[in-house]
GUVEX-537390 format. One record per residue (C-alpha): residue number from 1; residue in one letter; x, y, z. Coordinates in steps of 0.02 Angstrom, whole numbers, plus 32768, in hexadecimal, padded with zeros to 4 digits. Each point is the difference from the previous one (the first is absolute). Layout:
% GUVEX-537390
+------+------+------+------+------+
! resi ! resn !   px !   py !   pz !
+------+------+------+------+------+
!  NUM !    a !    X !    Y !    Z !
...
+------+------+------+------+------+
% end
This chain:
% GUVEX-537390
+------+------+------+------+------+
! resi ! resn !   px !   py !   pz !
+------+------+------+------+------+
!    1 !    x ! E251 ! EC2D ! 3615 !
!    2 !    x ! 7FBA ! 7F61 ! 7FEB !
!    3 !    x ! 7F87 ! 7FE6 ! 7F52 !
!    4 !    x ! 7F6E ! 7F88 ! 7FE6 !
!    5 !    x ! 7FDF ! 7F8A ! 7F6D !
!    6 !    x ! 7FB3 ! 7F81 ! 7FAE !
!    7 !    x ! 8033 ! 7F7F ! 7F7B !
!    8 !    x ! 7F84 ! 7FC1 ! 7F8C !
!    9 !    x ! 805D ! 7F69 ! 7F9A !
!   10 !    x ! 807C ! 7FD7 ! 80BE !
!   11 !    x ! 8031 ! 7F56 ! 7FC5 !
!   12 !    x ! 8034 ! 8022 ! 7F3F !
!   13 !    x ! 80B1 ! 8049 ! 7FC6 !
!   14 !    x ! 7FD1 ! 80BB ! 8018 !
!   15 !    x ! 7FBE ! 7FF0 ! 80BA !
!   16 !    x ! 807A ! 7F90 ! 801B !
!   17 !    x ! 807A ! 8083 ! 7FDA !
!   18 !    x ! 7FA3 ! 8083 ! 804E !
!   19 !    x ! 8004 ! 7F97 ! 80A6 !
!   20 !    x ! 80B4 ! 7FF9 ! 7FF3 !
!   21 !    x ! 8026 ! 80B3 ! 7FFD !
!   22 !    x ! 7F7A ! 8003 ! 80A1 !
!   23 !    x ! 805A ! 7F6B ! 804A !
!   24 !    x ! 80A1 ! 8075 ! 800D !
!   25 !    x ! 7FB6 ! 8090 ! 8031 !
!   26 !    x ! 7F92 ! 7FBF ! 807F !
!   27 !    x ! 7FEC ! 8096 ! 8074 !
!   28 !    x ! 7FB3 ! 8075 ! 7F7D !
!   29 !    x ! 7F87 ! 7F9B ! 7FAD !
!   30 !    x ! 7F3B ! 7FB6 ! 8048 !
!   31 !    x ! 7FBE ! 7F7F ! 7FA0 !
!   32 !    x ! 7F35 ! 8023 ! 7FEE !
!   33 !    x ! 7FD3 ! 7F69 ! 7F8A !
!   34 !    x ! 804A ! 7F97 ! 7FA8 !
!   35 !    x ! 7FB8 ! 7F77 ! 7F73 !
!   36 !    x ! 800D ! 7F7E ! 7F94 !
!   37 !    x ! 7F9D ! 7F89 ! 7F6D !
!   38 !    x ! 8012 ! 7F5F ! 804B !
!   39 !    x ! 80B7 ! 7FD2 ! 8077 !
!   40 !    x ! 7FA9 ! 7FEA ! 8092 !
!   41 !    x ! 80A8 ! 7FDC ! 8054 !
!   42 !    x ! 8071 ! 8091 ! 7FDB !
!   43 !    x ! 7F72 ! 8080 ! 8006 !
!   44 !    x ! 7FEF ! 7FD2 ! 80C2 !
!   45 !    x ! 80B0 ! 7FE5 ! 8026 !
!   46 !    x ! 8029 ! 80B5 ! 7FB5 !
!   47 !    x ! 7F60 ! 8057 ! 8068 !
!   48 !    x ! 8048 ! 7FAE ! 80A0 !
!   49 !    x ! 80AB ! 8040 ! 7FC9 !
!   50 !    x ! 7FC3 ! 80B4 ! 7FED !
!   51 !    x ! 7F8C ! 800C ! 805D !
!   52 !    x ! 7F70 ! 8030 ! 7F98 !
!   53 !    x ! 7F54 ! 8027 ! 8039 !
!   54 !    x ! 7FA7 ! 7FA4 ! 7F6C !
!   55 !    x ! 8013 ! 7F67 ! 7F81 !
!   56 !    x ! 7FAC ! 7FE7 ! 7F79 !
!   57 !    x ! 7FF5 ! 7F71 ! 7F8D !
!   58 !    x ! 7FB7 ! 8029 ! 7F53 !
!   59 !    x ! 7FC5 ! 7F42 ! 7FD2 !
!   60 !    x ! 7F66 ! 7FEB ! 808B !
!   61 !    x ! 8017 ! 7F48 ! 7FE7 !
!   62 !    x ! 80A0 ! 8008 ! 807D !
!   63 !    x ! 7FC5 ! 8071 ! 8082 !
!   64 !    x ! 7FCD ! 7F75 ! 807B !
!   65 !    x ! 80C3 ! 7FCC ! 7FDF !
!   66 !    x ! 8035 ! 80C6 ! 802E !
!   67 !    x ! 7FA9 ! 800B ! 80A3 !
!   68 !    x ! 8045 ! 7F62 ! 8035 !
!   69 !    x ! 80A9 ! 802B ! 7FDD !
!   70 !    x ! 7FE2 ! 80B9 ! 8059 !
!   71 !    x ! 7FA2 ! 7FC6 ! 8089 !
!   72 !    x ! 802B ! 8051 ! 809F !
!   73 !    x ! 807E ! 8094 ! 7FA3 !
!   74 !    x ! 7F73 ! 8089 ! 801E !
!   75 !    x ! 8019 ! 800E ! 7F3E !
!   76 !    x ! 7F47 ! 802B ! 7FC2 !
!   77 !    x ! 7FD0 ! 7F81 ! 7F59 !
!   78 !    x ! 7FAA ! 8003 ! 7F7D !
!   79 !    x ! 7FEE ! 7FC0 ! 7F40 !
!   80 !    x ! 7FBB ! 8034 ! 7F56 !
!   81 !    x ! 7FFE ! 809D ! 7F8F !
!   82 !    x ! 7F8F ! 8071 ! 8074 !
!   83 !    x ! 808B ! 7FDE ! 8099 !
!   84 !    x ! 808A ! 8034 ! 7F7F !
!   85 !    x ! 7F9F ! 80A2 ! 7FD6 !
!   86 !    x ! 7FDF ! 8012 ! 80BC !
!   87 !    x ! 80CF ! 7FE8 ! 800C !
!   88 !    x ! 8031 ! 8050 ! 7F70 !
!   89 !    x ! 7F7B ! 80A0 ! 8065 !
!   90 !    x ! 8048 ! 7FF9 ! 80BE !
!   91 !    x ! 8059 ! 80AB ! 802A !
!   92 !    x ! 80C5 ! 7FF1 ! 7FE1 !
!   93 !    x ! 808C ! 8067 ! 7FB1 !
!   94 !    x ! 801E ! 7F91 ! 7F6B !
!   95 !    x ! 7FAE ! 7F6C ! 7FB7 !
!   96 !    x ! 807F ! 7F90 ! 7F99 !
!   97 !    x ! 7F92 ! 7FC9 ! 7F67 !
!   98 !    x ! 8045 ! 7F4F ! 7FDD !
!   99 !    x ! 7F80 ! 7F9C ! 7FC8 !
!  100 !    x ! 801A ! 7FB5 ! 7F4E !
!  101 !    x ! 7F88 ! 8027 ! 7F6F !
!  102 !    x ! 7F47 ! 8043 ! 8006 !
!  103 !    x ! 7FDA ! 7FB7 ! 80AA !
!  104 !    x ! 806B ! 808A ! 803D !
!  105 !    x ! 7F81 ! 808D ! 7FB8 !
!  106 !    x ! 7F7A ! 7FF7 ! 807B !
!  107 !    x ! 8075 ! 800D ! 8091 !
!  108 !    x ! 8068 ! 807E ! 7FB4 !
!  109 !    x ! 7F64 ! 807A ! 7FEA !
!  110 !    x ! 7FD7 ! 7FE4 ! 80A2 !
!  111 !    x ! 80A7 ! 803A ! 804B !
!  112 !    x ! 7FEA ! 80AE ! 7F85 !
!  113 !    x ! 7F80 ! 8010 ! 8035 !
!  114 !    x ! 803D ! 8044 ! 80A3 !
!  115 !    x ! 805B ! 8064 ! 7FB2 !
!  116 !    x ! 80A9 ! 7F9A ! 805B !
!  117 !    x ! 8092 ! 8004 ! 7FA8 !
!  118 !    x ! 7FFD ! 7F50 ! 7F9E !
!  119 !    x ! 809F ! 7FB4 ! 7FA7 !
!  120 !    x ! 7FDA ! 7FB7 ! 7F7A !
!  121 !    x ! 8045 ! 7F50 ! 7FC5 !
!  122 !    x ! 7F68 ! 7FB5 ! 7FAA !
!  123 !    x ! 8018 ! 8042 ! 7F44 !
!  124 !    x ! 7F58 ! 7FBE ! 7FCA !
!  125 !    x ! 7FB0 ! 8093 ! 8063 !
!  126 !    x ! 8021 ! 806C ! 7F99 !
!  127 !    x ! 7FFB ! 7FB4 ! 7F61 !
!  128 !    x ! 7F68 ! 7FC5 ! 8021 !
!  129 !    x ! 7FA5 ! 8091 ! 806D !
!  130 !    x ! 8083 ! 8094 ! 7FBC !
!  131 !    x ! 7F80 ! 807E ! 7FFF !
!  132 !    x ! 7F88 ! 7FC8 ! 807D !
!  133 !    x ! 808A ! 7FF2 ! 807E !
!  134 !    x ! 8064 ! 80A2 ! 7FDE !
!  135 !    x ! 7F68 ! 8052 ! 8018 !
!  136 !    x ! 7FE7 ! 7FC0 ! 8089 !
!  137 !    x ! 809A ! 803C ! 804F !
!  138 !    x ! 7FE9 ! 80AF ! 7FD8 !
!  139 !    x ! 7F4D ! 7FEF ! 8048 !
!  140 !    x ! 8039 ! 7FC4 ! 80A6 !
!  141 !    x ! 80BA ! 803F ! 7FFC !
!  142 !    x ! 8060 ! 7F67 ! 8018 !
!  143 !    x ! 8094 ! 7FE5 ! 7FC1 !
!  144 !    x ! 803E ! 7F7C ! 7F7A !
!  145 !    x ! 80C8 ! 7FE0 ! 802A !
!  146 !    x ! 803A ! 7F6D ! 7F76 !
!  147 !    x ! 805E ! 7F6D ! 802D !
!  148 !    x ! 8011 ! 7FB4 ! 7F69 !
!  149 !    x ! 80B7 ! 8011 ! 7FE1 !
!  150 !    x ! 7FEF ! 8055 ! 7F4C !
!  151 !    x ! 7F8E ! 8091 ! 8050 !
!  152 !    x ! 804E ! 800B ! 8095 !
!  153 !    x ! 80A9 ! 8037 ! 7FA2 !
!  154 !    x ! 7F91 ! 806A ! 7F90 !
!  155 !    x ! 7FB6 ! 8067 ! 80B5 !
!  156 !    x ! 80A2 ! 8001 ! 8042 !
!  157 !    x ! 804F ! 804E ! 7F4B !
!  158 !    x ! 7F68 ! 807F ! 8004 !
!  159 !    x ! 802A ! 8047 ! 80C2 !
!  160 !    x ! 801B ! 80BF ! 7FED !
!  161 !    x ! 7FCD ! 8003 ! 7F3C !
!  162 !    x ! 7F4F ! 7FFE ! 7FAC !
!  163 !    x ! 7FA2 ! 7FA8 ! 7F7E !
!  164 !    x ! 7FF5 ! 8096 ! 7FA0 !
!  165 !    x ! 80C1 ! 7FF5 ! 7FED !
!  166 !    x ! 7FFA ! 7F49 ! 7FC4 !
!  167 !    x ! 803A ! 7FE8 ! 7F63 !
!  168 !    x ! 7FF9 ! 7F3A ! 8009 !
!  169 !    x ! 7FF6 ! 7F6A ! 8086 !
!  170 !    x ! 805A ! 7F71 ! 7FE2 !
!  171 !    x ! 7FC9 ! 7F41 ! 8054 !
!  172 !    x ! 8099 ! 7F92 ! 8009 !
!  173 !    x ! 7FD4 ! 7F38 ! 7FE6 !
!  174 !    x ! 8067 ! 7F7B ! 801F !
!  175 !    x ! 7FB6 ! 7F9A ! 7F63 !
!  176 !    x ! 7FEC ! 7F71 ! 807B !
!  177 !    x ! 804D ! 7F4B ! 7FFE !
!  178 !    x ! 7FD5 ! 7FE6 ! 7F49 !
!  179 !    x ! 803E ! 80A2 ! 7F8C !
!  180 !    x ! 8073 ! 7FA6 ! 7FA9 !
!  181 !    x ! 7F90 ! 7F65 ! 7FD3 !
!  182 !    x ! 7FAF ! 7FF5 ! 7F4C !
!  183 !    x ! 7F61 ! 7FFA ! 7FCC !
!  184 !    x ! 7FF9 ! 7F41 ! 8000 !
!  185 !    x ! 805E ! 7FEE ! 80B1 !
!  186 !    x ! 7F7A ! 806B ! 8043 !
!  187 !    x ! 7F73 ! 7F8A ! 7FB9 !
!  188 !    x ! 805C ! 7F89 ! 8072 !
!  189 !    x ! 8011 ! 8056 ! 80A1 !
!  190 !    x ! 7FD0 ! 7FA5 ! 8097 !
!  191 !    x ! 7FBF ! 8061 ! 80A0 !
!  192 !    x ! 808B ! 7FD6 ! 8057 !
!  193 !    x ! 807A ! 8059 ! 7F91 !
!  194 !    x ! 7F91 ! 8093 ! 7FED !
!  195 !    x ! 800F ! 803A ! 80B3 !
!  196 !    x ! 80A0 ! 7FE1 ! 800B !
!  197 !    x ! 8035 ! 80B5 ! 7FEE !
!  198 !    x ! 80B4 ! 8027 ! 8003 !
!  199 !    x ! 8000 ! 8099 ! 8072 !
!  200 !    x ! 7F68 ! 8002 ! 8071 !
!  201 !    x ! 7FA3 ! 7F9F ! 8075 !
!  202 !    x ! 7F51 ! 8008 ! 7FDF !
!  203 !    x ! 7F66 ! 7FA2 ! 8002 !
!  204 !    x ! 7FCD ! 7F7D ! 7F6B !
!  205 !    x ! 7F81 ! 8086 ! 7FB2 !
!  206 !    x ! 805D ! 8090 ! 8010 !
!  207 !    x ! 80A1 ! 7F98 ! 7FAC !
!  208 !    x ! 7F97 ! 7FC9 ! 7F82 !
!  209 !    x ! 7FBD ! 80B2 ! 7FC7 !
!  210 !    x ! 80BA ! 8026 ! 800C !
!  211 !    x ! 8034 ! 7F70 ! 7F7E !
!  212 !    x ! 7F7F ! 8033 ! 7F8A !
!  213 !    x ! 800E ! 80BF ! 801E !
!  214 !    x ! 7F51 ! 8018 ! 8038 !
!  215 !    x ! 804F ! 804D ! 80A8 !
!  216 !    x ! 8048 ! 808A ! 7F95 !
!  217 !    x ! 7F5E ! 800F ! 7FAE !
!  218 !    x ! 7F9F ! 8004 ! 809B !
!  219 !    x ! 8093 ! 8090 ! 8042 !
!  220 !    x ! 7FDF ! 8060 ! 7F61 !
!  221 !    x ! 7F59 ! 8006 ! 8028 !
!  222 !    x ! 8009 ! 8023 ! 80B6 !
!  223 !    x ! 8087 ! 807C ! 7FE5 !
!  224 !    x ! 7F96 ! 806F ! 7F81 !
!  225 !    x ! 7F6D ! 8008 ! 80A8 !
!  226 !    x ! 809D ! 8027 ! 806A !
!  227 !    x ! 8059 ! 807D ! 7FA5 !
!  228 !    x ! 7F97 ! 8042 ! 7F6B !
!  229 !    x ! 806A ! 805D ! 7F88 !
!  230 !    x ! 7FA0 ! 7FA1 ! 7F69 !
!  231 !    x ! 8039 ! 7F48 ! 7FC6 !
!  232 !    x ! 805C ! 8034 ! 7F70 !
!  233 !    x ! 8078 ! 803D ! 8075 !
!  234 !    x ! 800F ! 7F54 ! 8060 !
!  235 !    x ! 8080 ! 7F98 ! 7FD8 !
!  236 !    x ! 8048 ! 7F50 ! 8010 !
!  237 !    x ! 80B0 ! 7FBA ! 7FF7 !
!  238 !    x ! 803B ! 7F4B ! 8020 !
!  239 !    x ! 809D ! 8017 ! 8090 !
!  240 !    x ! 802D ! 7F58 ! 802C !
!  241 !    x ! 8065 ! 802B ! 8091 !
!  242 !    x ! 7F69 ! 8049 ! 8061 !
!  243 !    x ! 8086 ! 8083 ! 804A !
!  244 !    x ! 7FA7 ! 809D ! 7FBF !
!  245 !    x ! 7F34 ! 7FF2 ! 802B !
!  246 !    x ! 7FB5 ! 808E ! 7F94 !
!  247 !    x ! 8050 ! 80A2 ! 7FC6 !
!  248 !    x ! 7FA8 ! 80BA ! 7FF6 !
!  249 !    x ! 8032 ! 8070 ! 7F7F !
!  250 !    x ! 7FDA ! 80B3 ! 8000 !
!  251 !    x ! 7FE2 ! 808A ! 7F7A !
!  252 !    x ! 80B3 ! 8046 ! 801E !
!  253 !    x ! 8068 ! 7F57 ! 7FCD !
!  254 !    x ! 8019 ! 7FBF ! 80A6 !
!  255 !    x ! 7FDD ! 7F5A ! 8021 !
!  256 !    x ! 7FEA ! 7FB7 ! 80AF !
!  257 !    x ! 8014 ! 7F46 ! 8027 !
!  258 !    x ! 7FC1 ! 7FAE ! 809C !
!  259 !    x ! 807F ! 7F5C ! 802A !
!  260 !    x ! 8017 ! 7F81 ! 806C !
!  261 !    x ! 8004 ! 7F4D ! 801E !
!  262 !    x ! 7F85 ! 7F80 ! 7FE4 !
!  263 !    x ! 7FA1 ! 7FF3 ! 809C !
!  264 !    x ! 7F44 ! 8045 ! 8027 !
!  265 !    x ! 8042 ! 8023 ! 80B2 !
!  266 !    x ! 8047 ! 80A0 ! 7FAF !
!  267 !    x ! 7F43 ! 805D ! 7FAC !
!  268 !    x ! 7FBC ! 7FBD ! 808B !
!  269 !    x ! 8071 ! 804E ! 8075 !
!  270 !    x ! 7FF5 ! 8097 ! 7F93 !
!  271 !    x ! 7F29 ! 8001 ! 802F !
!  272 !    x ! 801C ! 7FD4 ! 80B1 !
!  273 !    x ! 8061 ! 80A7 ! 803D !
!  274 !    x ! 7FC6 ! 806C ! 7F88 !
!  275 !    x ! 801C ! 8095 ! 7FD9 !
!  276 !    x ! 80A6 ! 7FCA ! 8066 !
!  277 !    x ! 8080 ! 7F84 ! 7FEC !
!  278 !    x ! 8016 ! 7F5D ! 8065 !
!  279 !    x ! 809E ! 7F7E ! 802F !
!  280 !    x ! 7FD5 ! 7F5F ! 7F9D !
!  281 !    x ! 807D ! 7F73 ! 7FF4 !
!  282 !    x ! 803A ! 8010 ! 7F5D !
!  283 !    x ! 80B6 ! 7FF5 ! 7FCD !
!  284 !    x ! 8032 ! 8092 ! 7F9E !
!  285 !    x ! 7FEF ! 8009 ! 7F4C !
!  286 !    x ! 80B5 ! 7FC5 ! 7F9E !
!  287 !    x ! 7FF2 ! 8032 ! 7F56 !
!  288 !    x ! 80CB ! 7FD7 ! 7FEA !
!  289 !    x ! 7FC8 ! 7F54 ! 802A !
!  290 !    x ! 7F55 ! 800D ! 7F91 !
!  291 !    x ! 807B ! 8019 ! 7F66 !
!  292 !    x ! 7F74 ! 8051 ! 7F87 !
!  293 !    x ! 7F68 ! 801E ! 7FE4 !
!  294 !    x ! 7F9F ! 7FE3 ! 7F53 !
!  295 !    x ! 7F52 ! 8041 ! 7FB5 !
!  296 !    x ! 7F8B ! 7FC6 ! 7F6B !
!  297 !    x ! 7F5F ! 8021 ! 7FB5 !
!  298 !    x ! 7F88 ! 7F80 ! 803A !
!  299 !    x ! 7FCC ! 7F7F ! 7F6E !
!  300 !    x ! 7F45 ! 7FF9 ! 7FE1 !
!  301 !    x ! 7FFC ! 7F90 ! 7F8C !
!  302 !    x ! 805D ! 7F5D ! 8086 !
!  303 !    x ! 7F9A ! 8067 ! 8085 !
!  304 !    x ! 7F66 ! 8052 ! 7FD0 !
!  305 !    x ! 7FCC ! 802B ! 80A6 !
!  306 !    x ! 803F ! 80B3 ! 8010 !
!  307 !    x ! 7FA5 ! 8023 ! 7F59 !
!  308 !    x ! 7F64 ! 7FD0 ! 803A !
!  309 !    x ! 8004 ! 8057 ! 8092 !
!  310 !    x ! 801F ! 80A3 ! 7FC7 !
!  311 !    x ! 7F79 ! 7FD9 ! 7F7C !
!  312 !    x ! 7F8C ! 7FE1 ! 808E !
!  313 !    x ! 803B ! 80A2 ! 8054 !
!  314 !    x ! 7FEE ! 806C ! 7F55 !
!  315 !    x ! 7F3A ! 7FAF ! 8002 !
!  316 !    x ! 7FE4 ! 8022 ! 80CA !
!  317 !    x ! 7F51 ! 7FFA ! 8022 !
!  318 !    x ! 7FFA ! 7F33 ! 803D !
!  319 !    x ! 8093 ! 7FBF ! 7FA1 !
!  320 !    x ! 809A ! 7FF9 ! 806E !
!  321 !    x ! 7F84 ! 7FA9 ! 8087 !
!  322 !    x ! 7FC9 ! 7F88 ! 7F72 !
!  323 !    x ! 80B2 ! 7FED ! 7FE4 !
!  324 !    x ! 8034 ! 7FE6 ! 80BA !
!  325 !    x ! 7F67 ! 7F86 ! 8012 !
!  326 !    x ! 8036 ! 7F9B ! 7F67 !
!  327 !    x ! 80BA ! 7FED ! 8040 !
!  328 !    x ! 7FD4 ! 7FC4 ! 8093 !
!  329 !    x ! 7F92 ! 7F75 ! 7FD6 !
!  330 !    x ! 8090 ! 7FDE ! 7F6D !
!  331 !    x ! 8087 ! 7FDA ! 806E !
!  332 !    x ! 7FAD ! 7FA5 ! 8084 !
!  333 !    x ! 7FCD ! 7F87 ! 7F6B !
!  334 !    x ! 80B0 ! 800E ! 7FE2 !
!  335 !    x ! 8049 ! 7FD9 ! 808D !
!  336 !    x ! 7F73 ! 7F78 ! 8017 !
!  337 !    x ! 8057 ! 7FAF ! 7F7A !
!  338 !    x ! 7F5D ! 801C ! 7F87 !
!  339 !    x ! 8053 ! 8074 ! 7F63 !
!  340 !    x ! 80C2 ! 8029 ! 7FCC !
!  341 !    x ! 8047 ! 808A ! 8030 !
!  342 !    x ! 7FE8 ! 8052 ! 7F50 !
!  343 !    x ! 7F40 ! 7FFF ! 801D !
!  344 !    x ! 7FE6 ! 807A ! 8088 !
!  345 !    x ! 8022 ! 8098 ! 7F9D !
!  346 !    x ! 7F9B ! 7FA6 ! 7F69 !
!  347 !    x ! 7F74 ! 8004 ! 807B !
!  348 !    x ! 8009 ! 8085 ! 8044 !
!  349 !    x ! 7FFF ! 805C ! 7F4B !
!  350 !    x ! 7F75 ! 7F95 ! 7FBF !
!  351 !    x ! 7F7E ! 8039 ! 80A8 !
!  352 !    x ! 8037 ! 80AC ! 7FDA !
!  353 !    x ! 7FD5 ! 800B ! 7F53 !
!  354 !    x ! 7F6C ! 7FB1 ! 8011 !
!  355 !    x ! 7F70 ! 8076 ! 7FBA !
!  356 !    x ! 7FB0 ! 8060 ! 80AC !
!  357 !    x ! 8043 ! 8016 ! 807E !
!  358 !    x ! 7FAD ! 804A ! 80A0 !
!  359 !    x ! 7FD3 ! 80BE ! 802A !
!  360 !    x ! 809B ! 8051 ! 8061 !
!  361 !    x ! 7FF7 ! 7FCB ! 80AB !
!  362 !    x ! 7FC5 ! 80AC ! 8065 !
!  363 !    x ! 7FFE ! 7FA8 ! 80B1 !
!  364 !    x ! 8068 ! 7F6A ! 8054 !
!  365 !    x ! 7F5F ! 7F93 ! 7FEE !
!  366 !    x ! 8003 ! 801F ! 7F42 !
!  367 !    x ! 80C2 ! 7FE2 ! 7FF2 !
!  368 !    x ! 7FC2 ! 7F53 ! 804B !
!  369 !    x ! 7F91 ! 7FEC ! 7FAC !
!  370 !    x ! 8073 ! 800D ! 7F52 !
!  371 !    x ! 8075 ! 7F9F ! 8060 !
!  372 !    x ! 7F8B ! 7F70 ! 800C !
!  373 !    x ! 7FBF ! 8014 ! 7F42 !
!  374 !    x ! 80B7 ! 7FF2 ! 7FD8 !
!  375 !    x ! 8017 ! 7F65 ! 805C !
!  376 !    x ! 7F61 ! 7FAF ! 7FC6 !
!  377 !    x ! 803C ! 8024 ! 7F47 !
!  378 !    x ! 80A7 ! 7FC9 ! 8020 !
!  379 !    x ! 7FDC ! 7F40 ! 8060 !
!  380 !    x ! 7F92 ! 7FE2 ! 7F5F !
!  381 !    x ! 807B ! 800A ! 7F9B !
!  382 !    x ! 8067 ! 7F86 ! 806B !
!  383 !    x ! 7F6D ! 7F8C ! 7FDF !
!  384 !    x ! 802D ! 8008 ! 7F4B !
!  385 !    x ! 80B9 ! 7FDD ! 8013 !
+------+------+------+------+------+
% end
């Protein structure tokens, strides 16, 4: 039976991935929509690939650009945040939920709001909507399937058990390319060692948060709207080898641990054929050849982030979205070359502390509306730098 779906986020490392699993399995899958921020190029050359009925191309300034390149596919066009709504809205089986950071919520709402099953890979959803948007879902009885590989393994480690049995949930993190470095190396990372992450291949904002643990954060926090058992009973441990993704334990002793190899083709594959099991292309796992695997506690004092974030959790209300907000405009000033690498979490901390912060966010044009306070607070304090 062939399925329908649509991509939001087609041309990053998640859709890209997605694609690939529909590349090889071409007979089962229609592509409804698929869309991008800004590549022009590969958004049309992957909706005349697929076939897809629409494109959409989130940056208006490069739709002229996107109908030239489509014109004469039959592919219907469009641009801007009300045609990724009306995407993220069009009648499918699953919408893949790709698009990085808080540009993603809008379209993500959208999509529950059809109550379609939606799988999630844009983390900032739910930190910075958690409530909103998981009441949303029971409201219109869609359903959330992760793809983030940390709550992917913890959905596949919960299949035939219940929360109510949960003793614990453990996130794995890799520690990124720059555990071992000191305090003073870190004052001196560049960008380009800071996404350089030794096990996967991600995007520069996503490695980024990875280096300075604010992924993990952001997991914690999206984890505890995922799976509530109470954050005291969410945990973190630094696994370099990225072999085991998360680990359940339950109330009788028994731990299970969700592993496999470093590649988002896997949780994604996992969403796609759901509640079954599909072929992907992955060789299987070799732990002879792996050697060992090690654990330790995270340390909050080289990398603060994790501490922060479950701060920000513990506070709710518009805190994690503060802290989301913050992040983001931290490491593109990073990456931007504009602060070291030691002064995202700094800022992060300092435009969470500061003395108000705004009522808890009750609908997705409040969360934006934090998420833009956040931001404003935030770039003035770049000013000052």
């Amino acid at each position: 039976m062939t399925r329908s779906i649509s991509i939001l986020g087609a041309t990053g490392s998640v859709g890209a991935s997605t694609l690939d699993l529909i590349r090889r399995n071409r007979g089962e899958w229609r592509v409804e929509a698929l869309t991008a921020h800004s590549n022009v190029e590969e958004l049309a050359k992957l909706c005349r690939e697929f076939g897809a009925s629409a494109a959409v191309i989130a940056d208006e300034a490069h739709l002229g650009a996107l109908k030239d390149a489509l014109a004469g596919s039959g592919v219907e066009v469009s641009a801007g945040k009300s045609a990724l709504c009306e995407a993220a809205s069009r009648p499918v089986d699953i919408v893949m939920a790709a698009i990085v950071g808080c540009a993603g919520l809008g379209p993500v709402m959208a999509a529950i709001e059809q109550g379609t099953t939606v799988a999630l890979a844009n983390k900032e959803a739910l930190v910075s909507a958690g409530e909103v948007m998981t009441a949303a879902v029971a409201k219109h009885g869609a359903t959330l399937l992760p793809v983030d590989s940390e709550h992917n393994a913890i959905f596949q480690c919960l299949q035939g058990g219940k929360l109510a049995e949960v003793r614990s949930i453990t996130l794995t993190a890799s520690g990124g390319p720059l555990r071992t470095w000191s305090k003073q190396q870190l004052d001196a990372a560049t960008p380009a060692q800071a996404i350089a992450h030794p096990n996967w291949d991600m995007g520069a904002k996503i490695s980024v948060d990875s280096a300075t643990m604010f992924n993990k954060g952001l997991e914690l926090i999206e984890a505890h709207h995922l799976f509530p058992v109470g954050l005291d009973r969410i945990r973190i441990v630094v696994h370099p080898q990225s072999v085991i993704h998360s680990l359940v334990e339950y109330r009788d002793g028994s731990t299970l641990a969700q592993l496999g190899p470093s590649d988002m083709r896997v949780p994604i594959a996992s969403c796609l054929a759901y509640p079954a099991r599909m072929d992907t292309p992955m060789e299987p796992l070799d732990l002879a050849s792996i050697g060992e695997l090690t654990f330790q506690a995270p340390d909050e004092e080289r990398f603060p982030a994790t501490r922060l974030a479950r701060e920000a959790a513990e506070a709710g209300g518009a805190a994690p979205g503060t802290l989301n907000a913050a992040n983001e405009v931290a490491v593109a000033a990073f990456l931007a070359g504009n602060i070291p690498f030691s002064r995202i979490a700094l800022m992060v901390e300092s435009v969470l502390s500061e003395a108000e912060l705004p009522s808890p966010p009750r609908t997705l044009e409040e969360v934006l509306r934090v998420d833009e306070d956040a931001r404003r607070r935030a770039n003035a304090m770049l000013e000052t730098c």
